[in-house]
C-alpha positions in Angstrom: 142.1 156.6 -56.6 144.3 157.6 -60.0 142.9 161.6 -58.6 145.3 161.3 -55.3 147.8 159.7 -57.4 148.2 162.6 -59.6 147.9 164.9 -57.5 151.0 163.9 -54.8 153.0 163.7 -57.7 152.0 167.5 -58.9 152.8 168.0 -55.5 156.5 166.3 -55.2 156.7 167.9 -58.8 156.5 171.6 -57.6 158.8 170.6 -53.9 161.5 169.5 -56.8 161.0 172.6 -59.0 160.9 174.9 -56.3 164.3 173.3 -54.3 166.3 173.2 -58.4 165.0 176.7 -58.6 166.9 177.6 -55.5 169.7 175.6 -56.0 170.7 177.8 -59.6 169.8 180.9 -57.4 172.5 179.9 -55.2 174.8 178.3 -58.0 174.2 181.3 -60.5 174.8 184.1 -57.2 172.8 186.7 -59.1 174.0 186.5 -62.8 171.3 186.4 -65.0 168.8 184.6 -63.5 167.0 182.5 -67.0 167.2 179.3 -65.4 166.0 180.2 -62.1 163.1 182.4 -63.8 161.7 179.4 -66.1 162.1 176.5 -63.1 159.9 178.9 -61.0 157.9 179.6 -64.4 157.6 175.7 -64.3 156.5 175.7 -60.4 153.8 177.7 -60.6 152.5 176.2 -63.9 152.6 172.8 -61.7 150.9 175.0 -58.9 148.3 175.6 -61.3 147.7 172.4 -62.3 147.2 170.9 -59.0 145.0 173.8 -58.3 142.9 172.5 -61.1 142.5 168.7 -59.9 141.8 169.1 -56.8 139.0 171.6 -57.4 138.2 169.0 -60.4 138.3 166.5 -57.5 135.8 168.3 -55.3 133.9 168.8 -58.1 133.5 165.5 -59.5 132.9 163.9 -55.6 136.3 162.1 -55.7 137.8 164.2 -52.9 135.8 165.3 -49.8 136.7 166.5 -46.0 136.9 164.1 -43.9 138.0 165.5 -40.5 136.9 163.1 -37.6 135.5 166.0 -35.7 133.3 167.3 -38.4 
């Protein structure tokens, strides 16, 4: 159960990252960019991350498919 946990919140995590990473594109309108560079930076570490625990989900048997028609 702590598996799902973890991995909505990675989830929310890189939503947030990637919405503040658009928000000091618009803010900053082109001039210079650092912030904007290391929140996306910070996304796709996030991205990474919950790329990792799921696939350490499937692995381990925590997570499965479950579709109703399978």
């Amino acid at each position: 159960m702590w598996l799902k946990v973890v991995i909505v919140i990675l989830f929310i995590a890189n939503l947030a990252a990637l919405g503040s990473a658009f928000y000091t594109l618009l803010t900053d309108k082109g001039r210079g960019g650092q912030r904007t560079a290391r929140l996306l930076l910070l996304r796709v570490s996030l991205a990474a991350l919950l790329l990792l625990f799921i696939v350490y989900g499937f692995w381990s048997g925590q997570l499965g498919i479950s579709a109703p028609w399978g």
